[in-house]
C-alpha positions in Angstrom: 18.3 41.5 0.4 20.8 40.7 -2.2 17.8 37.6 -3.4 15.7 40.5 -4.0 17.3 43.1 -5.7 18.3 40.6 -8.3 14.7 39.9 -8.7 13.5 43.4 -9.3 16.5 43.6 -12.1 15.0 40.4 -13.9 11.4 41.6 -13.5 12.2 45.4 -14.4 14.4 43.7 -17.5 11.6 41.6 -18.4 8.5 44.2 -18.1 11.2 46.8 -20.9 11.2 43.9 -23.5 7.7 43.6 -22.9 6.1 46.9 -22.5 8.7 48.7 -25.2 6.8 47.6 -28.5 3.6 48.1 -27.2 4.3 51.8 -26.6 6.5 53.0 -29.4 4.3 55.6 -31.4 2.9 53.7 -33.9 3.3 55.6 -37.7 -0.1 55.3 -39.8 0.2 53.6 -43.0 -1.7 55.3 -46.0 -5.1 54.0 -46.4 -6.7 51.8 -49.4 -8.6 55.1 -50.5 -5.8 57.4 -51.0 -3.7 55.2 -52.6 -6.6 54.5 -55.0 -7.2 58.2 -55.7 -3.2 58.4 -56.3 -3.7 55.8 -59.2 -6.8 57.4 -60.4 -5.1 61.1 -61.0 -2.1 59.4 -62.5 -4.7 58.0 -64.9 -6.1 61.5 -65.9 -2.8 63.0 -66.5 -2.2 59.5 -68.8 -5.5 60.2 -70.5 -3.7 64.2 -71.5 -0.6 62.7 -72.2 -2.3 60.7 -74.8 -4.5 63.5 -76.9 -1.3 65.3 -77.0 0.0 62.7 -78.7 -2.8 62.0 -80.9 -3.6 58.8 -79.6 -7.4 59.5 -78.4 -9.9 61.4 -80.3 -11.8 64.5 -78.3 -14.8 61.6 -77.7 -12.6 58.9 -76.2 -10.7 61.2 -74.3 -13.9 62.8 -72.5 -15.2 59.5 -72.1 -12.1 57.7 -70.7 -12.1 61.1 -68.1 -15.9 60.8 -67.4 -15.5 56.9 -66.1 -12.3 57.8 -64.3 -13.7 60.8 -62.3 -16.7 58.4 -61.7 -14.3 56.0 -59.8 -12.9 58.8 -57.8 -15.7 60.0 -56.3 -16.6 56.2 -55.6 -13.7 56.2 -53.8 -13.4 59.4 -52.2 -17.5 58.3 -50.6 -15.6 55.2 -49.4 -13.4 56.9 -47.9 -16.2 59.3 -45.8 -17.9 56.3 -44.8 -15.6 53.8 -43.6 -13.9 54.8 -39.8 -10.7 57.3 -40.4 -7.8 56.7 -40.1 -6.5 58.8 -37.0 -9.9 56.7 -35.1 -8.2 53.2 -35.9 -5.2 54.3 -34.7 -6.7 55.5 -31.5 -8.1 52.5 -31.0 -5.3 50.5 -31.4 -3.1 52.7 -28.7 -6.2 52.2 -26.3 -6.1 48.6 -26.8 -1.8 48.5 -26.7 -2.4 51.0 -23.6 -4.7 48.7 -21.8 -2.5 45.8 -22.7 0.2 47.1 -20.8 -1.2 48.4 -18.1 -2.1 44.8 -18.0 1.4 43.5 -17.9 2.8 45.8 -15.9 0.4 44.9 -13.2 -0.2 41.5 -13.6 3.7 40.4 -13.9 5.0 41.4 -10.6 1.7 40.5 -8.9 1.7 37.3 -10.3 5.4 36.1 -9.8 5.3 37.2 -6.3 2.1 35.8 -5.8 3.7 32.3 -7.3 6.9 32.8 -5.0 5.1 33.4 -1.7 2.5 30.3 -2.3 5.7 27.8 -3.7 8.8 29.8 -2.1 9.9 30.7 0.9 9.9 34.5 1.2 9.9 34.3 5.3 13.2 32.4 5.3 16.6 34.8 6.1 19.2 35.0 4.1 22.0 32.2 4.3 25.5 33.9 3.3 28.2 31.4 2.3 29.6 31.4 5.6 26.4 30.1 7.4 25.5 27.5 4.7 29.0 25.8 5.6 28.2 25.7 9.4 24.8 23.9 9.0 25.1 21.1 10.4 23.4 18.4 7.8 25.9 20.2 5.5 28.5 19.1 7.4 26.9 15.1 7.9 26.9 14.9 4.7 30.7 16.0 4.0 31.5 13.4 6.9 29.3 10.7 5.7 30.8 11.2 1.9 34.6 11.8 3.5 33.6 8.0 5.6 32.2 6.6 2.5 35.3 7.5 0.2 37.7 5.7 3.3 35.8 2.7 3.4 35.7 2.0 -0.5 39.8 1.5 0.4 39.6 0.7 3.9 36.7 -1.6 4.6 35.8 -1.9 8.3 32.7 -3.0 10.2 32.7 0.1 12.7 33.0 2.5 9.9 30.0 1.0 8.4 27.8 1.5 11.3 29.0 5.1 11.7 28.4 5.2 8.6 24.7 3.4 8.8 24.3 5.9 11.8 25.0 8.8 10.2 22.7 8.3 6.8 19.9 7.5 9.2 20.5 10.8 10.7 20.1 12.8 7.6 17.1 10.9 6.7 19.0 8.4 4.0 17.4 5.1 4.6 18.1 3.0 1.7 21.6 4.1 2.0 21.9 3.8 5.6 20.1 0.0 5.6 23.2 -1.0 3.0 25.4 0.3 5.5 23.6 -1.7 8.1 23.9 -4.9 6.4 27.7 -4.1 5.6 28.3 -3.8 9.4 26.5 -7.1 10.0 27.8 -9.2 7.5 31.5 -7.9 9.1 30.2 -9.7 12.3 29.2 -6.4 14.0 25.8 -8.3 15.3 24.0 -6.9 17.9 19.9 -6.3 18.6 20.4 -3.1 18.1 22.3 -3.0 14.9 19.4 -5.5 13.6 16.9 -3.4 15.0 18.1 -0.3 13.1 18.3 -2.0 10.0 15.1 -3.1 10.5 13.6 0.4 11.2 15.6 1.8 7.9 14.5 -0.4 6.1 10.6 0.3 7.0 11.5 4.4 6.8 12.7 3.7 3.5 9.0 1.8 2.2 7.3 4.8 3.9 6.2 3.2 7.3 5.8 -0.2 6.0 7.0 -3.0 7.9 7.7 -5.1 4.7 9.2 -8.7 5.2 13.1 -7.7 5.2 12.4 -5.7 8.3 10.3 -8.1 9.9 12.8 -10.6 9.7 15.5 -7.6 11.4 13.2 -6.8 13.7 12.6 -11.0 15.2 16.6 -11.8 14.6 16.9 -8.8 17.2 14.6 -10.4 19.2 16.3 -13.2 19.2 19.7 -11.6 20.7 17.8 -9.5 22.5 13.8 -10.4 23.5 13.8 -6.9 25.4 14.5 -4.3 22.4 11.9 -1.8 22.6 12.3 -0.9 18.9 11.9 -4.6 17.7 8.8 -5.2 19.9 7.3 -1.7 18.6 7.8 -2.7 14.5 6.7 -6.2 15.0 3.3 -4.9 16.7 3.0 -2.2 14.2 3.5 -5.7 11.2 0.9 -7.2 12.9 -1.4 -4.1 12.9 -0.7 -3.5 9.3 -2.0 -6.6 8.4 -5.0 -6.0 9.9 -4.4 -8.0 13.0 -5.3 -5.4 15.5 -5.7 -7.1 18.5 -2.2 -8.7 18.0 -1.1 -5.4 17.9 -2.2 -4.3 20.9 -1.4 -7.1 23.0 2.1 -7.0 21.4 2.1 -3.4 22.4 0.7 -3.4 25.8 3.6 -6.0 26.8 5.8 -3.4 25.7 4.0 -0.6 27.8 4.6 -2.8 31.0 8.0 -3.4 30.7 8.6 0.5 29.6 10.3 2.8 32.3 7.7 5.3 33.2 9.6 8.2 31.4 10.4 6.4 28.4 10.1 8.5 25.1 8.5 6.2 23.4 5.7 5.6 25.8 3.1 8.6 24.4 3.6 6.8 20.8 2.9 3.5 22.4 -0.4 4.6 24.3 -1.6 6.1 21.5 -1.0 3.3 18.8 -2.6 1.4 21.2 -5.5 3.6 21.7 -6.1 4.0 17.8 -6.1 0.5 17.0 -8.3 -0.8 19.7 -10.6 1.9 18.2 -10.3 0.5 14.8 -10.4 -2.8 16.0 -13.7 -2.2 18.1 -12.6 -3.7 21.2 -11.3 -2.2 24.6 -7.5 -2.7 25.2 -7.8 -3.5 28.4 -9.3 -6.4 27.5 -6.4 -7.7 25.6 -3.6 -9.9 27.3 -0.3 -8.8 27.2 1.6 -10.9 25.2 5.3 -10.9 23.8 5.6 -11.1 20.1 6.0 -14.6 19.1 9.8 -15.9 18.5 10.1 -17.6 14.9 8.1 -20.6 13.2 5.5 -20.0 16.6 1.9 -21.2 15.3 -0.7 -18.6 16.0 -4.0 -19.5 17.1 -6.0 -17.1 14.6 -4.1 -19.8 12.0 -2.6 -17.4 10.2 0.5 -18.3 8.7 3.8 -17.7 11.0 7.0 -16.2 9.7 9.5 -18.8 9.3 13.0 -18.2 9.5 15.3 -17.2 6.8 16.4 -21.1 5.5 13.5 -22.8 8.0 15.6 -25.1 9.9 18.5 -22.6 10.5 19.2 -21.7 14.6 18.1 -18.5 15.9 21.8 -17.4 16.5 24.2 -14.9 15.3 24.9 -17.4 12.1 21.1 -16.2 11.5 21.3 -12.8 11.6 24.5 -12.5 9.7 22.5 -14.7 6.9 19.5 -12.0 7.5 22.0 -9.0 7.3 23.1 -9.8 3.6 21.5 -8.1 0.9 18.5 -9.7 -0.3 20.4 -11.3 -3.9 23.3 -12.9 -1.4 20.7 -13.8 1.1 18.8 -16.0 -1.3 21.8 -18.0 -2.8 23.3 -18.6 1.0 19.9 -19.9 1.8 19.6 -22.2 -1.3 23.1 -23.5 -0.7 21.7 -24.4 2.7 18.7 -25.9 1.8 19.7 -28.2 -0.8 22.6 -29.4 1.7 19.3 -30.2 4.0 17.8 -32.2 1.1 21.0 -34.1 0.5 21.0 -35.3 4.2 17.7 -35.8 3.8 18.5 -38.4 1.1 20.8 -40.5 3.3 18.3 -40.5 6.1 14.3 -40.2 4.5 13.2 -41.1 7.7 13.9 -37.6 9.6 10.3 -36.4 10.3 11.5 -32.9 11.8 13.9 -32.8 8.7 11.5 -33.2 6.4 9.3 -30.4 7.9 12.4 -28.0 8.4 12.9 -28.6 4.6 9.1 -27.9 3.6 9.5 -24.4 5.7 13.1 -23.5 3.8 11.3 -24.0 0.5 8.4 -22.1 1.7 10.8 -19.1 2.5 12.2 -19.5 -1.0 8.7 -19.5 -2.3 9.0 -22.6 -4.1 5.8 -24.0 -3.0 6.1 -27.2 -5.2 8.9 -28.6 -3.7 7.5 -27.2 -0.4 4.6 -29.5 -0.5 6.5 -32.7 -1.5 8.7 -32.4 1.3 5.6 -31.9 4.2 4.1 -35.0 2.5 6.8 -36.8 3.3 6.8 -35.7 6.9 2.8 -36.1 7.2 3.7 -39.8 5.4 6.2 -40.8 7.8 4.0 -39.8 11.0 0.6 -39.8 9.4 -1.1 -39.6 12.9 0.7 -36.2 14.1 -1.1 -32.9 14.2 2.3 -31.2 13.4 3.3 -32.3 10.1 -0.2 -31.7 8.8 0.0 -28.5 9.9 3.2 -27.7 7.8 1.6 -29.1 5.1 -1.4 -27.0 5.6 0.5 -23.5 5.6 2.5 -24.2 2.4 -1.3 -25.2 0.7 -3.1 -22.0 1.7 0.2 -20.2 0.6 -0.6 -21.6 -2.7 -4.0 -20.2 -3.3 -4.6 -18.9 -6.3 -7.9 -17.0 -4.8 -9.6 -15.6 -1.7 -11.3 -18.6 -1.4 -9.8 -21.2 1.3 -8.4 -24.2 -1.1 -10.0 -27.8 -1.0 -6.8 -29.6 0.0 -6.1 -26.9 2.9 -9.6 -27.6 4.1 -8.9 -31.3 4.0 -6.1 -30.9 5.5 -7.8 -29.0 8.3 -10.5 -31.7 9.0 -7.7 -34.3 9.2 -6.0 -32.2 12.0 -9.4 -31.8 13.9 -10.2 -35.5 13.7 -6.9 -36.5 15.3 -7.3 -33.6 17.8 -10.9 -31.9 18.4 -9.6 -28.9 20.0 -7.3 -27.7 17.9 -7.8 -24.1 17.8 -6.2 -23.3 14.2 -7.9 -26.1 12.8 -11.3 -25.3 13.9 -10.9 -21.9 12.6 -10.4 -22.9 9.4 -13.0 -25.8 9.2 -15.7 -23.1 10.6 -14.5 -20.3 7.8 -14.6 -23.1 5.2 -18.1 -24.0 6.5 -19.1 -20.2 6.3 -17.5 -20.3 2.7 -19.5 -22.8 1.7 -22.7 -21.5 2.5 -23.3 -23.5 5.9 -23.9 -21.1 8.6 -25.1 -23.0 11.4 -22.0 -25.2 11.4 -19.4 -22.8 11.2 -21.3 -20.7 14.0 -21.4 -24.6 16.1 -17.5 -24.5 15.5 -16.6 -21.0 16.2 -19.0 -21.1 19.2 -17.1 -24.2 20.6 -13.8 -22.7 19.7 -14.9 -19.3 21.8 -15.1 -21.3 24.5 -11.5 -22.7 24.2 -10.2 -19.5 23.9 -8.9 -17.9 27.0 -11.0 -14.6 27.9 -7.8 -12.8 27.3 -6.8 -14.1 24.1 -6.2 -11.0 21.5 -8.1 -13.4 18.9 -11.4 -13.4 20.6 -12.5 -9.8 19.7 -12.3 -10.7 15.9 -13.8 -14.1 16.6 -16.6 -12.0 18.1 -17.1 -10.0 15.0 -17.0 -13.2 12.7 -19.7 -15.2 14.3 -22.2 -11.9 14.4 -21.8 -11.5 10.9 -22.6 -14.6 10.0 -26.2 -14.9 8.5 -29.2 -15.5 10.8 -27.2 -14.5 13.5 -29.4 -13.1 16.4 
């Protein structure tokens, strides 16, 4: 109530300092005319004044009065036919009138209008007493209060209250620093990954960018069971357009949920929405776990490698993965160039070399990257695995949509050491399709259908390939 009177004061202020001037009595200034007539009878009594002096002869002075009298009665007919004076200034308080009638109506209208479309008119008040028992109020006095101790007192509990407690009032950047800060105190857990993970995709608006990825698949790695984890990764994969990864990622999930789990209506309905999207029925899709780091993935798309490559999926992992991204990246270096200098004193480590290609990948120095799965397809030059390596880091370094010569190269060699090789036929039938040669990529893709398990959550898009293909039936 208190909210309102104050605005009636301002408005009733505001409508004075407005409406005042418009309706003062205006005083009528003397017209043109009359002050013209003034001068002209000034200028008869000048024309006596004169002959009484001797100045003007009888002539002149009749004269001089015949041409001034002329000019007066000019004026005086002016004066008849041009609008009086009392009518302009009736006109003037109709239009000053009208005005504020304008103003006075319009004003409060209008600002009330503005508040009840932008304000919130239907809220009660909130005395001071109240505002200091709301509860996000009082998060955030705890959460600055816990922030304040740990700048002198630095503790890895703190921290995840901390973490905990941003996340709660909807503070994700701050609550993924706090995150890390826990983890790189050696608080590591699945679930402390998995919330990081989660803050960090709540902070990019849904996103599951690659920092929380890589949360999200350390947590599986201490924990293959996290229901959060296994959620975010299906939700990467559907983000990228791989639906039916999604599901199958997410229907694994639905049979290993308790039957009154809360997340359970969510799950069905992702699932439900991107099988739509994905035009195929979910039930048709296997249930599959998402796929631990480095796992090839039969679509050929490139896998997530871990943070330095060759590192161990372990707690000295995550904590690696918990830094912030600047710390992360020179830990990582340090590693990697420590796995080039071994490398050096024994060149003939094939599963070094390829560890080493995948750390530079990570660090997305491609160059290095390649010379380093050259030297592992070099060393075993008839093994499908190196080739592969070295096939990811050259499609990584296309510079178009196109697939890249070398890559397709690449691809051919791995299908003439082993026909069956579901990645590489793939590739070698899109790079058929690319170039304008239908009937053998449909020959390949037709072949590699019938590879395919009638489960697999690749067939569906498979499906849709091939039937877009030209002179398709």
């Amino acid at each position: 109530m208190t909210l309102w009177i104050v605005f009636v004061a301002v408005l009733a202020v505001v409508l004075l300092l407005l409406l005042v001037p418009l309706l003062r009595r205006q005083v009528q200034a003397p017209s043109r005319v009359a002050y013209d007539i003034v001068v002209y009878r000034d200028q008869l009594a000048e024309v006596e004044r004169d002959v009484e002096r001797g100045l003007l002869s009888a002539e002149q002075a009749e004269a001089a009065r015949t041409e001034i009298l002329r000019r007066m009665r000019a004026a005086e007919d002016a004066e008849i036919e041009s609008p009086s004076g009392d009518y302009r200034l009736a006109a003037g308080r109709r239009l000053r009138l009208g005005a504020a009638l304008v103003i006075l109506i319009g004003l409060p209208v209008g600002s009330f209008g503005v508040y009840a479309v932008l304000g919130t008119p239907w809220l009660p008040g909130q005395p001071y007493a109240s505002r200091q028992a709301d509860p996000d109020l009082k998060m955030t006095q705890l959460a600055d209060n816990l922030a304040a101790q740990l700048k002198v007192k630095p503790e890895a509990d703190g921290f995840a209250t901390l973490a905990e407690t941003y996340f709660a009032l909807r503070r994700y950047p701050e609550a993924a620093e706090a995150f890390r800060r826990a983890l790189s105190m050696g608080l590591i857990d699945a679930q402390m990954l998995a919330s990081l993970g989660e803050a960090i995709t709540l902070q990019n608006n849904g996103e599951v960018i690659e920092d929380a990825r890589r949360a999200f698949q350390q947590a599986m790695t201490l924990d293959n069971a996290d229901p959060r984890a296994r959620f975010y990764l299906g939700l990467a994969k559907a983000q990228a357009g791989r639906f039916a990864e999604a599901v199958s990622i997410w229907r694994d999930l639905e049979k290993d949920s308790p039957s009154d789990a809360p997340w359970l209506p969510m799950l069905k309905e992702h699932i439900a929405t991107y099988a739509r999207q994905g035009g195929f029925d979910p039930a048709s899709i296997k249930p599959v776990p998402p796929a631990p780091e480095g796992t090839k993935t039969a679509d050929g798309a490139n896998p997530h490698t871990g943070a330095a490559g060759g590192l161990p999926e372990s707690k000295q992992a995550a904590a690696v993965m918990a830094q912030a991204p600047e710390d992360r990246a020179k830990t990582i270096k340090g590693m990697v160039e420590g796995l080039a200098a071994r490398l050096q004193q024994n060149p003939d480590d094939v599963e070094g070399w390829q560890r080493l290609a995948r750390s530079y990948q990570a660090l997305n120095d491609l160059g290095h990257a390649r010379e380093a799965a050259e030297r592992a397809v070099k060393l075993r030059p008839k093994a499908v695995e190196p080739k592969l390596t070295l096939a990811e880091i050259q499609l990584a370094a296309a510079k178009t949509n196109r697939l890249p010569a070398d890559f397709v190269e690449t691809m051919r060699a791995v299908m003439a050491i082993e026909p069956n090789n579901d990645r590489a036929m793939y590739y070698v039938g899109a790079a058929e399709a690319q170039d304008g040669h239908p009937d053998q990529a449909r020959k390949i893709w037709s072949r590699l259908l019938e590879i395919l398990p009638p489960d697999s959550p690749h067939r569906p898009e498979l499906v849709k390939q091939l039937a877009e293909l030209p002179g398709t039936k």
